[in-house]
C-alpha positions in Angstrom: 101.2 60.3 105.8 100.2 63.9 106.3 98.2 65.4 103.9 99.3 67.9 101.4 96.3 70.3 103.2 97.6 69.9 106.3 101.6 70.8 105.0 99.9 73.7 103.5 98.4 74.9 107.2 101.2 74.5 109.1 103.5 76.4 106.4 100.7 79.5 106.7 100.9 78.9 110.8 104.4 79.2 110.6 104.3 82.7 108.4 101.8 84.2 110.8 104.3 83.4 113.7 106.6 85.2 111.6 104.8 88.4 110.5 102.8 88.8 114.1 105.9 89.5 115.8 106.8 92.2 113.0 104.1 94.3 113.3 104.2 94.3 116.9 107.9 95.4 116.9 107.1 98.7 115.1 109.0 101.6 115.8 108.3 104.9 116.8 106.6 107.1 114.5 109.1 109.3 112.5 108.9 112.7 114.3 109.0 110.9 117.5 112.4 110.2 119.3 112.5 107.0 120.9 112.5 107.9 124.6 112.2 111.8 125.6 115.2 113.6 125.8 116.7 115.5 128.5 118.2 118.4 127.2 120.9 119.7 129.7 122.3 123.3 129.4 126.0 123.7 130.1 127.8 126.5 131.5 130.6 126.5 129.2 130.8 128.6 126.0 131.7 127.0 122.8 133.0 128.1 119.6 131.3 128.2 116.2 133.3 125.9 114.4 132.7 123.3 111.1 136.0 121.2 112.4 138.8 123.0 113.0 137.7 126.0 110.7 135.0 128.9 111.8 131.3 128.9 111.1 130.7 130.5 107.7 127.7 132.4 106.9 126.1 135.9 107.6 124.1 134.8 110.8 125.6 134.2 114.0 124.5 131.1 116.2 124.2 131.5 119.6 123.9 127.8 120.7 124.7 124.5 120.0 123.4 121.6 120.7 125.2 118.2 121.1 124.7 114.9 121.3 125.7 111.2 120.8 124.3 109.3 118.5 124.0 105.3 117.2 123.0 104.8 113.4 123.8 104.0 110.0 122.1 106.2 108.3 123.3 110.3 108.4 122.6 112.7 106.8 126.1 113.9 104.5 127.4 117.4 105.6 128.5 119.2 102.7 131.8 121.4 103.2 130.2 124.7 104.6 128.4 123.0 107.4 125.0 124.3 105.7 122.6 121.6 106.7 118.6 123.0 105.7 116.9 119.3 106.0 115.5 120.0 109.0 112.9 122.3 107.5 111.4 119.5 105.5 110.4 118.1 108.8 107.0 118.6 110.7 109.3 119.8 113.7 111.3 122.0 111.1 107.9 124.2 110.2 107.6 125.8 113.8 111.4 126.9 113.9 111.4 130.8 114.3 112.2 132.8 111.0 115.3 133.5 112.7 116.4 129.8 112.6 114.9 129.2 108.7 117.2 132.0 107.3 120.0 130.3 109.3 119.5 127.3 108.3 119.6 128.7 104.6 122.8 130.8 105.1 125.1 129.9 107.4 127.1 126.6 109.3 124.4 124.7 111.5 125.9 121.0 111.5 128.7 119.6 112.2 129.6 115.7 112.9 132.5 115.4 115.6 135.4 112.9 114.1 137.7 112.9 116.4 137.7 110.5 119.3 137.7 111.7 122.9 137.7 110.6 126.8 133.9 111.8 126.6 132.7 110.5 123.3 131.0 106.7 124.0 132.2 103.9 122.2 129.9 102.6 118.9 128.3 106.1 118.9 128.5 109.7 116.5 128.9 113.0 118.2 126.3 115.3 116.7 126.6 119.4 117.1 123.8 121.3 115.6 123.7 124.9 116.1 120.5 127.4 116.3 119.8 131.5 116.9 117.8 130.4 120.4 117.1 127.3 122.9 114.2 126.4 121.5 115.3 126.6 118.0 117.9 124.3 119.0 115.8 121.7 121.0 114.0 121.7 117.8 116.8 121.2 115.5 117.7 117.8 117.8 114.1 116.7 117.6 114.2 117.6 113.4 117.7 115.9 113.2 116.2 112.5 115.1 113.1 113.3 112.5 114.7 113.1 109.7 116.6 109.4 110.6 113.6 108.3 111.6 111.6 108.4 108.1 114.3 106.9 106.5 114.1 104.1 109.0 110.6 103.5 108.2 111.0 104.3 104.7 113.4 101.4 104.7 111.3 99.4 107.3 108.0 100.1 105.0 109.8 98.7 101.7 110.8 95.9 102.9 107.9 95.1 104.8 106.1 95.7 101.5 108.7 92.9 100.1 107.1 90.0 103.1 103.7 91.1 102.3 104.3 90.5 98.6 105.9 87.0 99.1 103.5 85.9 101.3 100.4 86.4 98.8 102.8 85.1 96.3 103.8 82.1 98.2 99.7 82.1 99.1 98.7 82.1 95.5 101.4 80.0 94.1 99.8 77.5 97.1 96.5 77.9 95.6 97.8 77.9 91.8 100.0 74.6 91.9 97.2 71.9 91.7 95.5 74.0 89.0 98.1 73.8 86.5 99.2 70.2 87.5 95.7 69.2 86.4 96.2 71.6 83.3 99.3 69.8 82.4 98.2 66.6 82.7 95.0 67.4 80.0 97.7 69.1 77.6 100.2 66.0 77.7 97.3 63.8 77.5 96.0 65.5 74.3 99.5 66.4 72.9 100.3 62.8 73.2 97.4 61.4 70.8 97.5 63.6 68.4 101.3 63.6 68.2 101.0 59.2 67.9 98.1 60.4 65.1 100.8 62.6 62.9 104.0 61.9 64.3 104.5 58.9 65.6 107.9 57.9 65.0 109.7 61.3 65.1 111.1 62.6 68.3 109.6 65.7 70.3 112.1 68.7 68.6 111.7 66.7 65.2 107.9 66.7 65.5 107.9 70.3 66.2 110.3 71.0 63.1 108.3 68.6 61.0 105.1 70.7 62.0 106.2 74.3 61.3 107.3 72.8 58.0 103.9 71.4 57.0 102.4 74.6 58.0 104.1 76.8 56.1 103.7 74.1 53.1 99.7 73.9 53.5 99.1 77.7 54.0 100.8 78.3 50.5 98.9 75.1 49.6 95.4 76.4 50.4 96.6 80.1 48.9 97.3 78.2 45.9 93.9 76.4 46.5 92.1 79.4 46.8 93.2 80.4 43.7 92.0 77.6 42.0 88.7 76.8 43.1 88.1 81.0 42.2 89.0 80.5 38.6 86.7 77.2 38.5 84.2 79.1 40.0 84.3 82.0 37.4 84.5 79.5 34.3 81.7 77.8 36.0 79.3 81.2 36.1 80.7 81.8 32.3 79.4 78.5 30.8 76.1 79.3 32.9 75.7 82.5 31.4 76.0 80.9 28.1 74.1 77.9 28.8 71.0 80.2 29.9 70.6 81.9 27.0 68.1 81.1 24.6 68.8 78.9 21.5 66.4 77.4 18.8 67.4 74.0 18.7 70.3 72.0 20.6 73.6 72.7 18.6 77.5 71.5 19.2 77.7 74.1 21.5 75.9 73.6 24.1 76.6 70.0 24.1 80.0 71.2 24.5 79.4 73.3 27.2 77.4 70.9 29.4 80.1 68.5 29.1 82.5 71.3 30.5 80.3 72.1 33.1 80.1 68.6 34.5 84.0 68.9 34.2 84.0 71.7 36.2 81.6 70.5 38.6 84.0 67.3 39.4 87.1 69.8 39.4 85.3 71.9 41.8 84.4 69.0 44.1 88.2 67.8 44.2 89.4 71.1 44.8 87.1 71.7 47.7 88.3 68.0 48.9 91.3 69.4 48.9 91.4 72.2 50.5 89.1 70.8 53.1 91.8 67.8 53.8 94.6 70.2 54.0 92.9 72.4 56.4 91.9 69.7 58.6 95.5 68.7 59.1 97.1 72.4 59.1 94.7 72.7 62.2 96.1 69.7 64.0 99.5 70.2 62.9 99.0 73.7 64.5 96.7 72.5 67.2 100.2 70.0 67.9 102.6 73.4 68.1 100.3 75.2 70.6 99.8 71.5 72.6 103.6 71.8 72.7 104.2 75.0 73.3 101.3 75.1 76.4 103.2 72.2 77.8 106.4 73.4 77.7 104.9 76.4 79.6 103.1 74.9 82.2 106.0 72.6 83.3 108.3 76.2 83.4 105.5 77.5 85.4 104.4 74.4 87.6 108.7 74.6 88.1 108.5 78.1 89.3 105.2 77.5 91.8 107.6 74.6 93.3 110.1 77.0 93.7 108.1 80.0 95.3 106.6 77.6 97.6 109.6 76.0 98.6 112.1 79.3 98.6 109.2 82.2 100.2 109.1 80.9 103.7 112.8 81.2 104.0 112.7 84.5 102.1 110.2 86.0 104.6 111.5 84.7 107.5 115.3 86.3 106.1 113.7 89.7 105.7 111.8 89.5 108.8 115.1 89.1 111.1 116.2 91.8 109.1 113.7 94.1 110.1 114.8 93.3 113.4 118.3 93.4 113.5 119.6 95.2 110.5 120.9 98.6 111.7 119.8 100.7 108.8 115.9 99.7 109.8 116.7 100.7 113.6 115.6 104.1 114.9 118.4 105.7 116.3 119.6 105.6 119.6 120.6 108.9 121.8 123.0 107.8 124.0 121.7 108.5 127.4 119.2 110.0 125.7 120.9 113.1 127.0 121.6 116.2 125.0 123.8 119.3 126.2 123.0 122.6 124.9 126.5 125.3 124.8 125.9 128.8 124.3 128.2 130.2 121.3 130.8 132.5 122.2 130.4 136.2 120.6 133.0 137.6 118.2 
């Protein structure tokens, strides 16, 4: 039979095969494309259009970049084509001043819809349009940028999600033969005390029995309390009279020793009492909190089973996720080409 250690080792040898090849699958930071581009420039003018409607805004573009792209995850363009996400980028920050204000005022994305002879199967056409060459090399490489943080954004959450799982699945590992042992003490205990108090009742009738008697003996020793303060007061009354200084032995304080003996006895069965009733409020409480702890560590000991049993499959889930789920891919230029139009003039 193999060893519960040696279940244990091979369960952690099988997570490190599992996380190992995560990390080494990183992708590219998020201001770096994936391959270098090659940007080619075209001889052909283009027009500066958001569809089939002009370019709006108070600048003037005078090339466009375009491209073929594979991803899940673009950016929306709003109705005016007005696109300034790129200057939240690192690549965005050395754009010329030129470019900024256009980027602020005027049409400078658009995402090509319809299908053509040209346009590859599975991928987006991408136009992006800047005041100069550079500008617009840059607004490809801010573009790729910006799909690339949200990749590792992604990437980074759920990666956060394995590491989580495996220190859980780790700990609950580490946890489990704890809180067995724990269990067994508390059943153990909860067992004798309950065959001491409630032997023949059932566990939910023991429980309700015991919150009864609680409640009973706290008012019982308030009631107590009471008591043995107004023997105790009588008691330092009939001292006070007893102590003071009389010529000869009268009625009186014949009287009052007998009522002080009285006293004394009442005082010792009140204390009797209240010492009884405390001793079984504290196991009838001491039997709530047994059953209570035991209730809890069989939900918790339930839970560790569970976590041991459902992480591995969890991790190795989100792991094959990172691997294949398009949303945590960086994107992929299609030839890695881009072609660069200059705009045509008014």
């Amino acid at each position: 039979m193999i060893s519960s250690k040696k279940i244990q080792f091979i369960i952690l040898l099988a997570l490190v095969c599992i996380i190992v090849p995560l990390c080494a699958s990183e992708p590219n930071e998020p201001n770096k494309p994936a391959a270098e581009l090659k940007y080619e420039m075209s001889n052909s003018h283009t027009e500066w259009q958001l569809g089939h409607s002009p370019g709006k805004g108070p600048i003037r573009p005078e090339y466009m970049a375009e491209f073929y792209i594979k991803s899940n995850d673009l950016p929306q363009i709003d109705r005016n084509g007005t696109f300034e996400k790129p200057l939240q980028t690192n690549i965005g920050m050395s754009m010329s001043s030129g470019q900024k204000e256009f980027l602020k005022t005027s049409s400078s994305f658009d995402i090509i819809s319809e299908t053509s002879l040209q346009k590859p199967i599975g991928y987006i056409g991408i136009q992006l349009y800047a005041v100069s060459q550079e500008d617009a090399k840059k607004m490809v490489q801010a573009f790729i940028e910006l799909i690339n943080k949200r990749v590792y954004e992604f990437r980074n959450e759920y990666k956060q999600e394995v590491h989580e799982r495996e220190q859980g699945f780790i700990q609950a590992q580490k946890e489990l033969p704890e809180k067995k042992s724990d269990l067994k003490a508390v059943e153990q205990e909860y067992k004798e005390l309950k065959e001491k108090i409630h032997p023949l009742s059932p566990d939910t009738e023991a429980v309700d029995l015991a919150s009864k008697s609680i409640i009973e003996m706290n008012k019982t020793l308030n009631d107590l309390e009471i008591e043995l303060a107004g023997v105790n007061e009588r008691l330092k009354t009939i001292e006070k009279y007893r102590n003071e200084p009389v010529p000869k032995r009268s009625e009186v304080a014949s009287k009052l020793d007998v009522m002080y003996v009285e006293l004394i006895v009442e005082l010792s069965g009140l204390e009797a009492k209240k010492s009884m009733t405390g001793k079984i409020n504290s196991m009838e409480q001491r039997f709530m909190s047994l059953f209570s702890q035991q209730n809890d560590l069989i939900n918790h000991i339930k839970g560790l089973d569970s976590t041991i049993k459902d992480y591995p499959k969890l991790i190795e889930r989100w792991t094959n996720d990172l691997k294949s789920n398009p949303n945590m891919q960086p994107p992929e230029i299609y030839q890695n080409k881009v072609t660069i139009y200059p705009v045509e003039n008014e």
